[in-house]
C-alpha positions as CSV (number, residue, x, y, z in Angstrom):
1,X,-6.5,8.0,5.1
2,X,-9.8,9.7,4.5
3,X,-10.5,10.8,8.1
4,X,-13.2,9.7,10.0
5,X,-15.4,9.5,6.6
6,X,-13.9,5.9,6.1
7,X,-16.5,5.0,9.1
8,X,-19.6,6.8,8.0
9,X,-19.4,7.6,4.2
10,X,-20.0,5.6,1.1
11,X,-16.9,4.9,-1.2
12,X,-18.9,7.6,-3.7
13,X,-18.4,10.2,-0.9
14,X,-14.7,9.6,-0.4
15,X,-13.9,9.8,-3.8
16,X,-15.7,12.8,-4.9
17,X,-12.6,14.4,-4.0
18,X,-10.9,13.1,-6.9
19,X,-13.8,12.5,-8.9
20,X,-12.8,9.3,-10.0
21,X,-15.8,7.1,-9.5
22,X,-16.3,6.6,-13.4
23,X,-13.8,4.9,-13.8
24,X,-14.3,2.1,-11.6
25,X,-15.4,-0.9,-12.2
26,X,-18.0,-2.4,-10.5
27,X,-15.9,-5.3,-8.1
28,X,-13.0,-2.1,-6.6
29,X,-16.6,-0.7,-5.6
30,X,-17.7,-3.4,-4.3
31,X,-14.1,-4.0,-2.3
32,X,-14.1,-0.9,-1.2
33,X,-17.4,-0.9,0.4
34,X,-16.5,-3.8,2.6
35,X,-15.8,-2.5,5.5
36,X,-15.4,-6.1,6.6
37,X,-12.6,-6.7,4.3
38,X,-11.1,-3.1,5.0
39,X,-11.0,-3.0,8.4
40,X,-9.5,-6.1,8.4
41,X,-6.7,-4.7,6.9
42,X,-6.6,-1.7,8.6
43,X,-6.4,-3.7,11.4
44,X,-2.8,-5.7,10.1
45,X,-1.5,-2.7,8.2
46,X,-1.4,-0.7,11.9
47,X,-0.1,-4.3,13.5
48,X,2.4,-4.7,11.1
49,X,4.0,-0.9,11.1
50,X,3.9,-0.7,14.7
51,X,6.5,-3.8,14.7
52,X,8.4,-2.5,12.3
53,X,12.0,-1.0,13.6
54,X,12.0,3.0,14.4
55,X,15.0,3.5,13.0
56,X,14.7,1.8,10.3
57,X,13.8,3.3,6.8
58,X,10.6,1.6,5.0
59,X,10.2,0.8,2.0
60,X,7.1,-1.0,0.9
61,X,5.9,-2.3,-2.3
62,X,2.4,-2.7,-2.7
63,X,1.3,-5.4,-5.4
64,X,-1.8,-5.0,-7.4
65,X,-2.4,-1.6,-6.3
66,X,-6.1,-0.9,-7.9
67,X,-7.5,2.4,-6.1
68,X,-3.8,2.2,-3.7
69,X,-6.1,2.2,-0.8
70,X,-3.5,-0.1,0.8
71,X,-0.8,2.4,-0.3
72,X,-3.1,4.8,1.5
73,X,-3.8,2.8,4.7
74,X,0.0,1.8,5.6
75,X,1.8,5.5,4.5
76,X,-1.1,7.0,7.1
77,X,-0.5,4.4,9.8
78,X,3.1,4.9,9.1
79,X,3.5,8.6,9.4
80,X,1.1,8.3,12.6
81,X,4.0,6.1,14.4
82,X,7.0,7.8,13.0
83,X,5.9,11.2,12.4
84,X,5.7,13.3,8.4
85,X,9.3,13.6,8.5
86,X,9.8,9.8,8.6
87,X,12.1,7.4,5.7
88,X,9.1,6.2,4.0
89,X,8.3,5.1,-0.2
90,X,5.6,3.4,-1.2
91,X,5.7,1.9,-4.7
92,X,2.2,1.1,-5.8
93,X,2.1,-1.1,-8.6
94,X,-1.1,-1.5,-11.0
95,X,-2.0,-2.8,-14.3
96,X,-4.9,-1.0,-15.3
97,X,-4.4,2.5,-16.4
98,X,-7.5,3.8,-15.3
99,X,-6.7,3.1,-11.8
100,X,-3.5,4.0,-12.1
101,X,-4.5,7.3,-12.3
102,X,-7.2,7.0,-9.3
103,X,-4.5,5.5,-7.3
104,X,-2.3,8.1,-7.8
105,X,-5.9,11.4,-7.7
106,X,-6.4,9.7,-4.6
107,X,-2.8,9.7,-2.8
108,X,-2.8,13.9,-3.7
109,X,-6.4,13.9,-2.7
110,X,-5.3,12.1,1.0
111,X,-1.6,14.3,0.9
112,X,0.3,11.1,0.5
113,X,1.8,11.8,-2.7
114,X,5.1,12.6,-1.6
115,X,5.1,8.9,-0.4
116,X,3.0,6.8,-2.8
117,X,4.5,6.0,-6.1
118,X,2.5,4.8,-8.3
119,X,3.3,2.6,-11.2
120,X,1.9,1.9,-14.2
121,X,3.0,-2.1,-14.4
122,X,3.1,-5.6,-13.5
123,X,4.7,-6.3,-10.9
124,X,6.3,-9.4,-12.6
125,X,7.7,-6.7,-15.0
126,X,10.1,-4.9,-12.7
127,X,13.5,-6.2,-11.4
128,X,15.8,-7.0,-10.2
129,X,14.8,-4.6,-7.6
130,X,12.8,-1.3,-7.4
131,X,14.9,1.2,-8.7
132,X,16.1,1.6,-12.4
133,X,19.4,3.5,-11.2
134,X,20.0,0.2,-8.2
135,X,18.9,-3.0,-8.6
136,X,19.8,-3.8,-5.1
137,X,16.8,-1.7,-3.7
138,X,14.0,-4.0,-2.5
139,X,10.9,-3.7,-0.4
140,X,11.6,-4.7,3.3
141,X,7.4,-4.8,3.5
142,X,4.8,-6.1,0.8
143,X,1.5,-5.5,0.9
144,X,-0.8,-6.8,-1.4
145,X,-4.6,-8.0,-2.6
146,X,-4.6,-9.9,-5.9
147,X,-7.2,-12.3,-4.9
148,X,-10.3,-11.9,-6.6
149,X,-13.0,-14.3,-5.6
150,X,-10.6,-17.0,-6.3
151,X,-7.1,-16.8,-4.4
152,X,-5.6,-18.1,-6.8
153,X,-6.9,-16.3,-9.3
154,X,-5.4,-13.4,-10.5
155,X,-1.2,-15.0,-10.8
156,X,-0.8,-14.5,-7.4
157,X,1.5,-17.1,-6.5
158,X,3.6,-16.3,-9.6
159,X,3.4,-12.6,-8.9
160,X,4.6,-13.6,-5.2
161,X,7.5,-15.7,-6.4
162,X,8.9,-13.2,-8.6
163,X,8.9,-10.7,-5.8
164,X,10.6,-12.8,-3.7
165,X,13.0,-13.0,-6.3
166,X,13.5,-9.7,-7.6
167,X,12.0,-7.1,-5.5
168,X,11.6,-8.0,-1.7
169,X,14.9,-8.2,1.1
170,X,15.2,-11.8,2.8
171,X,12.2,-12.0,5.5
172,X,10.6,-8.8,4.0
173,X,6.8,-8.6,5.8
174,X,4.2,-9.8,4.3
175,X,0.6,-8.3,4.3
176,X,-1.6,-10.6,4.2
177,X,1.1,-13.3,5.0
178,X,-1.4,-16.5,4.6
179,X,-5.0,-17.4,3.6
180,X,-6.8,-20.9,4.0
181,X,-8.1,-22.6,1.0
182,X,-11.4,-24.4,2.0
183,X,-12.7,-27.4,-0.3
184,X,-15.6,-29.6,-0.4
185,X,-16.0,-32.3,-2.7
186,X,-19.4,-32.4,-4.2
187,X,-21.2,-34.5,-7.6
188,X,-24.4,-33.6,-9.0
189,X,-25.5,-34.5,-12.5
190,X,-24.4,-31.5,-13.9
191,X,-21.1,-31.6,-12.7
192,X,-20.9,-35.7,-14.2
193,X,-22.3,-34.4,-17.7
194,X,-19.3,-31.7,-17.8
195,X,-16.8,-34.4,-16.9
């Protein structure tokens, strides 16, 4: 998506092309400085287009969009296996305006925005399907980040049912397609006083 400077550059550098970095806020930063975290999708993005079919046209929807770096990782891993001339839409979807409009600098910044849409929405907003003129269009793939520092923060479950529902075919792909929840039980008189 942005070369070999996703390796060896800061997320200032990368986005100098668009000169967008004013109107981030301080956690997409953050996110996008984790190589950790991006790699790691990288790494399932490129796993999960090489299985999908040759022949078959994808159509992805990518929930909670922010910068659309997702967007930007699976349309470049995508065009890499099938080639420019390839069946492939991205609709980005993103609630904040401000990175709607980074999402969509950076997609013309990367030459990807003859792929990435990018919308201006919730995705609990749209429906039934993807398109206004046919309702019947949905996303055989889903990618998506609407974690926070909570997974189950941010409606994600909700915003994953409704696509289910409304926007994604039967057995559409899912990335990321599970987390764990880890708990501990702990007490403490702090905890006892707010109880």
């Amino acid at each position: 998506v942005f070369g070999d400077a996703l390796h060896t550059e800061s997320v200032q550098g990368l986005l100098s092309a668009c000169m967008a970095a004013s109107r981030f806020r301080g956690y997409h930063v953050g996110m996008l400085n984790d190589r950790s975290r991006t790699a790691y999708y990288d790494a399932e993005l490129k796993e999960a287009v090489a299985s999908w079919p040759t022949c078959t046209p994808l159509l992805a929807l990518d929930i909670g969009a922010g910068t659309g770096l997702l967007s930007l990782l699976l349309a470049r891993h995508a065009r890499g296996l099938f080639g420019a001339a390839a069946p492939l839409r991205v609709v980005a979807v993103e609630a904040e305006g401000e990175l709607v409009k980074v999402a969509r600098d950076l997609a013309r910044s990367n030459g990807l925005d003859d792929v990435i849409e990018v919308r201006h929405a919730l995705s609990t907003s749209l429906g039934p399907g993807l398109s206004v003129e046919d309702s019947a269009v949905q996303a055989g793939f889903c990618v998506h980040e609407v974690f926070g520092s909570d997974p189950l923060s941010e409606r994600m479950l909700p915003s994953l049912r409704h696509a289910r529902q409304n926007l994604l075919t039967p057995g559409c792909q899912l990335v990321p397609n599970h987390f764990h929840l880890h708990c501990a039980l702990c007490c403490g008189r702090v905890l006892q006083d707010r109880v």
